[in-house]
N, C-alpha and C positions, 0 to 999 in steps of 0.2 A: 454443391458442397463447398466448404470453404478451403481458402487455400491455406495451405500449413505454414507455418512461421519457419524461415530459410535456420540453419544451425547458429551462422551469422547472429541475425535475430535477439534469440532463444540466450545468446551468450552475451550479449549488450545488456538483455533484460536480467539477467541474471546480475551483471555488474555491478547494476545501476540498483538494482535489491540492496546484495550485500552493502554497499558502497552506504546504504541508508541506516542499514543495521550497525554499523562500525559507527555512524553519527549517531545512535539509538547507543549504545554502550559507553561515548563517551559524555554522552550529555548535551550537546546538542541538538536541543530539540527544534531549531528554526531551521537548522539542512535536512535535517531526515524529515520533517513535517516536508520539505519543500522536494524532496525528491520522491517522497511517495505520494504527493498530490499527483506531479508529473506522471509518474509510475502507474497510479490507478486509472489515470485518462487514457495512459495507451495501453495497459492490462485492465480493461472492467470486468474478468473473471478472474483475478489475485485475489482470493477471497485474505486469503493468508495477506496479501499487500495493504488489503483495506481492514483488517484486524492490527497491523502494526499499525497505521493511520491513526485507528481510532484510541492506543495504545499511547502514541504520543500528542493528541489533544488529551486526552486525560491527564498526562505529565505537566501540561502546558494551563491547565483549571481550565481547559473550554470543554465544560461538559455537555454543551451545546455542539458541539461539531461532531465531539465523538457519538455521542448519541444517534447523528442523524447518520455518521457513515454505518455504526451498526447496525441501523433500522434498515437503510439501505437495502446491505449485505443480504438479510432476511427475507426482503422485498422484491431481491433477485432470485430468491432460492436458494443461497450461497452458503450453506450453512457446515460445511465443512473447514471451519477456521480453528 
């Protein structure tokens, strides 16, 4: 069984979310692009993580990245975004 993410953790990852969404509302799309690449390396089940990802390559006209994190998502099973 795996082991559970310490509350520690769980509150970093959380930070480090919002902290990408607050660059996602002002328009910074190269810090939120670059916090949630980070973000989805060490959460590969954010499905919601890799839905804002694909959110802001869309912003950015790489419809090629968003694309592929979508397909991704799908490809994991992840379909609750």
């Amino acid at each position: 069984m795996a082991e559970e993410p310490r509350t520690g953790e769980l509150e970093e990852e959380s930070r480090e979310y919002k902290k990408a969404l607050l660059f996602i509302k002002s328009g910074d799309w190269d810090k939120a692009r670059e916090i949630l690449e980070q973000f989805c390396e060490q959460n590969p089940r954010s499905a919601r993580a890799f839905n804002k990802l694909a959110f802001v390559y869309l912003e950015q006209s790489n419809l090629d990245m968003a694309e592929k994190v979508l397909a991704g998502l799908l490809q994991m099973g992840l379909r609750d975004f």
